[in-house]
C-alpha positions as a printed Julia matrix, in Angstrom:
288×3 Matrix{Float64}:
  0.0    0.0    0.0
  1.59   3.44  -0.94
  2.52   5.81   1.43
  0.06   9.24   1.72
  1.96  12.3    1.56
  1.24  13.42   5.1
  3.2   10.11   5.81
  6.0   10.24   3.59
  6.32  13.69   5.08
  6.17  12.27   8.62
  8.54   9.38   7.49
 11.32  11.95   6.27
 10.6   14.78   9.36
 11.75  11.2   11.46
 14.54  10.59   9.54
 16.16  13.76   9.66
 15.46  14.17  13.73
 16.07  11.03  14.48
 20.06  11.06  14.45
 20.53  14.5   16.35
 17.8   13.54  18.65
 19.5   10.08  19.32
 22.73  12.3   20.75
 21.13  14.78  22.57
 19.34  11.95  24.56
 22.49   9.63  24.9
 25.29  13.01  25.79
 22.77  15.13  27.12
 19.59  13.8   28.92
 21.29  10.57  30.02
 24.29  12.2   31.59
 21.86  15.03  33.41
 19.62  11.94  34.67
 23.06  10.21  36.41
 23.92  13.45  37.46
 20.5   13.58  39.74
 20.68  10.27  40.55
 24.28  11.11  42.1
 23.14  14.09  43.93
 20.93  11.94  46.07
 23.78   9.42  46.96
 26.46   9.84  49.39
 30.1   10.01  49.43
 31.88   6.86  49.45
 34.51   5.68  52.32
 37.02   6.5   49.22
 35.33   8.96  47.54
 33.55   8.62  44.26
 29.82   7.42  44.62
 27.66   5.16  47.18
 23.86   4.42  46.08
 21.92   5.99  48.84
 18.53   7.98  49.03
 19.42  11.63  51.03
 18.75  15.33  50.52
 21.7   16.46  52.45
 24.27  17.77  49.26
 21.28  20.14  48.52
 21.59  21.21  52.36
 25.31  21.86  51.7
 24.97  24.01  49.24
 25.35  26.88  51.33
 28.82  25.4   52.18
 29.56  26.56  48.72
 28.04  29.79  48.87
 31.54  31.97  48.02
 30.96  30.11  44.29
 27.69  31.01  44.12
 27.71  34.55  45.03
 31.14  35.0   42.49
 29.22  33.75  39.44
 26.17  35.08  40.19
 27.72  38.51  40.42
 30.24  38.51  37.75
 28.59  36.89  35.53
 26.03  39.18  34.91
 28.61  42.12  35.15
 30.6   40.47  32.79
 27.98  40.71  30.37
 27.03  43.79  31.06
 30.28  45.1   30.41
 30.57  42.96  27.31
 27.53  44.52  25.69
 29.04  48.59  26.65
 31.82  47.43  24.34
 29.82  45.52  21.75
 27.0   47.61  20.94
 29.07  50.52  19.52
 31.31  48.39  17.6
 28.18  46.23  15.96
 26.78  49.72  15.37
 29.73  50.82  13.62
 30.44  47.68  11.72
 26.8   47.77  10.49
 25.57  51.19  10.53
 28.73  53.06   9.85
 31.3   51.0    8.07
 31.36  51.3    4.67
 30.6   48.46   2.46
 33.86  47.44   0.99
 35.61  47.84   4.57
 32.41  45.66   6.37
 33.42  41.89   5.73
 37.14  42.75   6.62
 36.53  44.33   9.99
 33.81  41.51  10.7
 36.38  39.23  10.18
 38.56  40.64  12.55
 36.11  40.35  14.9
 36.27  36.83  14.53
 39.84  36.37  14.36
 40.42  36.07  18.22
 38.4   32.5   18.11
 41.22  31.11  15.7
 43.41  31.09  18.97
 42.83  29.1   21.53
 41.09  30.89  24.89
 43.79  29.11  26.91
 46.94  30.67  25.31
 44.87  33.74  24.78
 44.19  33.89  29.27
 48.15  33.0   29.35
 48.75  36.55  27.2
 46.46  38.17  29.84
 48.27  36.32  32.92
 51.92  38.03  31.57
 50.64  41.22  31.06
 48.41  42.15  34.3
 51.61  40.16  36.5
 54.51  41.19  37.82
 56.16  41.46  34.6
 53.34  43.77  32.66
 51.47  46.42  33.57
 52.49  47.01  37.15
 56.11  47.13  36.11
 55.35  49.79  33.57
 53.19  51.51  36.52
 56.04  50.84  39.1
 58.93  52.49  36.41
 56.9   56.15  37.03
 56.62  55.56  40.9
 53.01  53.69  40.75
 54.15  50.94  43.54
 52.33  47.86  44.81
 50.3   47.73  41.91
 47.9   44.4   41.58
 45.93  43.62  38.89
 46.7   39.36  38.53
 44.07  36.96  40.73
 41.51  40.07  41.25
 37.79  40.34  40.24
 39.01  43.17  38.03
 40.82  40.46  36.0
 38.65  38.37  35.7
 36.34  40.8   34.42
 38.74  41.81  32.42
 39.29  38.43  31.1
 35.46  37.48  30.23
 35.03  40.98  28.14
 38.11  40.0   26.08
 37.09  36.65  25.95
 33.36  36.4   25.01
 33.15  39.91  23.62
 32.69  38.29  19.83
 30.14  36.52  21.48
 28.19  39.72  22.21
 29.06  41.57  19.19
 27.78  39.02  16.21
 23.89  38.57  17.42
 23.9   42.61  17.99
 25.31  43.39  14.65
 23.52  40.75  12.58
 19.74  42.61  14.05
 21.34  46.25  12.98
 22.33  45.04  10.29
 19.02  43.91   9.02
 17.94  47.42   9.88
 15.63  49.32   7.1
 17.4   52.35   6.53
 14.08  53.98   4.87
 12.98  54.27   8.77
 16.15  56.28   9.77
 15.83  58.25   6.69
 12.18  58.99   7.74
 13.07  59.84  11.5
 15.46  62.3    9.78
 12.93  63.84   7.38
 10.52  64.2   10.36
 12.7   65.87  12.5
 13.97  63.89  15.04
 17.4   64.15  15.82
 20.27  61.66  15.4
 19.8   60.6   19.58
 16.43  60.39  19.12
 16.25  58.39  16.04
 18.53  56.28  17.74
 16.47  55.54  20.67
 13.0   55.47  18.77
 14.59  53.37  16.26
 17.39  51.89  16.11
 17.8   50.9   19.99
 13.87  48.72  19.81
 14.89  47.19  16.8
 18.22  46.05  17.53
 17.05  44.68  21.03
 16.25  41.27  19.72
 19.97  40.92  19.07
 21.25  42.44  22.65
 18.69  39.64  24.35
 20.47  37.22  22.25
 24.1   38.98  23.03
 23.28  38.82  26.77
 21.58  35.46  27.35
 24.21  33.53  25.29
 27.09  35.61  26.79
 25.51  35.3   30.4
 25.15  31.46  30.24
 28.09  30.53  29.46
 29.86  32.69  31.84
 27.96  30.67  34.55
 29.65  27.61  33.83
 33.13  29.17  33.42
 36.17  27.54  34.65
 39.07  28.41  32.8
 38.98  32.34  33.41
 38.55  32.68  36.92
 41.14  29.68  37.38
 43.98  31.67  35.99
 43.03  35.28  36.25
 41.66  35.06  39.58
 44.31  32.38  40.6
 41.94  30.56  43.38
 41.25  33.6   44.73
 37.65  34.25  42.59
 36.07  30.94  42.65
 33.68  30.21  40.24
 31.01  27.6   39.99
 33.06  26.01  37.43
 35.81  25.56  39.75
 34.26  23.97  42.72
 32.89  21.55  40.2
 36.51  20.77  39.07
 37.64  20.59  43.07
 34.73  18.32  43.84
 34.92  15.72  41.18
 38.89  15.95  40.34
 40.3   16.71  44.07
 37.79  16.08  46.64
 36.0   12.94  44.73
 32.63  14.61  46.22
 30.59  12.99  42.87
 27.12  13.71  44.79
 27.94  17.27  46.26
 29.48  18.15  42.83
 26.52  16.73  41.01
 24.0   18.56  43.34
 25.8   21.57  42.5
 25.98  20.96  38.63
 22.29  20.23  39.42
 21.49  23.7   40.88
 23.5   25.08  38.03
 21.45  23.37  35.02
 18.3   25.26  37.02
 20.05  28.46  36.85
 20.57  28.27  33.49
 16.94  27.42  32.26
 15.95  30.57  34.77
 18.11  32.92  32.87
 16.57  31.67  29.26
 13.28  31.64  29.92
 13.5   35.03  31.42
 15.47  35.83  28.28
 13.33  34.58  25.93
 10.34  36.21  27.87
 11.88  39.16  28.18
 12.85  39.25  23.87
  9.34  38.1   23.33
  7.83  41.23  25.74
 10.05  43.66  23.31
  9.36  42.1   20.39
  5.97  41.79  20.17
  6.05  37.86  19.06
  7.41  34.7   19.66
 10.06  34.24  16.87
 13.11  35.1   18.35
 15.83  32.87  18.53
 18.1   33.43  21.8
 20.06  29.95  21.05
């Protein structure tokens, strides 16, 4: 019997989910389901995990509260600063930037990414230590100077690092801009600042909710920045999961944690995405 084509459509919609939807499930949901099943086990006598049925890792969470209160402070600032920097160069690069110049200084935008983000933090360890910039400072009778294994750095660190991050979702939105409605806030009067904040500033918000979730979530699981700009001393979430599971062989405090951490993500995107669809006006905006 042949195949309707509401079936065959069916039949090739399957096909074409079916292998992506096969790894998210077997990297993805399986790993998240151990990782809940752990954080209701114990510690065993050696570390690792003992099957068990307890609530207390959630209890300890407070025990871990330093991590918390670092990532859920910096992070945010992070992006924050992230978007000061990116908004006026997307601008630029879409508003201002003439056409034969555009794909060039894009590209340079991108360049960074070609290097790895651990020899990239290495550049920023040499030149905020005792070696860089407070040497410099200390030549013209700055003393004592410390930048290395502050908040500062870090900061510092995550708006160098995820800055292209923020830039691309900002600049592809302005870039779609209609240029017949600046041209009309012009002919009607309104001033540059104005048309900017009429205009271009709701229209481009689409792409700073994208900027700002995407930048925001990733900084909540990083490791790598804090560990060698803040050298131990600005502990992120990231790094008491490393200390638990690497040093400490805590597998059900560090999964209750990673737990907690998956629910702070899905917070921050579905206030995201409620937040882009509020300013918007309709659901189709893509924050991931």
């Amino acid at each position: 019997m042949p195949l309707t084509t509401t079936a065959k459509r069916r039949l090739v919609t399957t096909a074409l989910l079916a292998p992506a939807s096969l790894w998210l499930f077997v990297f993805l949901v399986l790993p998240f389901i151990a990782m809940v099943v752990f954080s209701v086990g114990e510690r065993g006598p050696a570390g690792g995990y003992q099957a068990a049925f307890t609530l207390a890792q959630y209890a300890n969470l407070p025990a871990r509260s330093a991590a918390y209160w670092n990532t859920l402070m910096l992070a945010p600032v992070g992006a924050f600063l992230c978007l000061l920097v990116a908004y006026p160069t997307a601008y630029y690069l879409a508003v201002k930037a003439s056409p034969r110049h555009r794909l060039l200084l894009v590209s340079l935008v991108v360049v960074p990414f070609w290097t790895s983000l651990l020899v990239r933090t290495y550049a920023w360890m040499y030149i905020l230590g005792s070696r860089g910039i407070p040497n410099l400072l200390d030549m013209i009778g700055i003393e004592n100077v410390r930048l290395l294994n502050t908040p500062g750095a870090v900061l510092l660190g995550i708006v160098y690092g995820y800055l292209p991050l923020m830039i691309m979702p900002i600049y592809v939105s302005l870039e779609k801009l209609d240029r017949r409605l600046l041209e009309a806030s012009a002919d009607l009067g309104a001033k540059p600042v104005s048309t900017f904040f009429s205009v271009t500033l709701p229209l481009s918000l689409p792409g700073v909710m994208t900027g700002v979730a995407l930048v925001t979530i990733l900084l909540l699981g990083e490791y790598l920045i804090p560990q060698l700009l803040g050298g131990g001393k600005v502990f992120f979430i990231g790094n008491a999961l490393v200390d638990l599971f690497l040093q400490s062989r805590n597998w059900p405090f560090g999964s209750a944690i990673a737990v907690t951490l998956v629910a702070i993500v899905v917070v921050v995107l579905m206030v995201a995405m409620r937040i882009a669809w509020k300013i918007s006006g309709t659901r189709q905006v893509d924050l991931v």
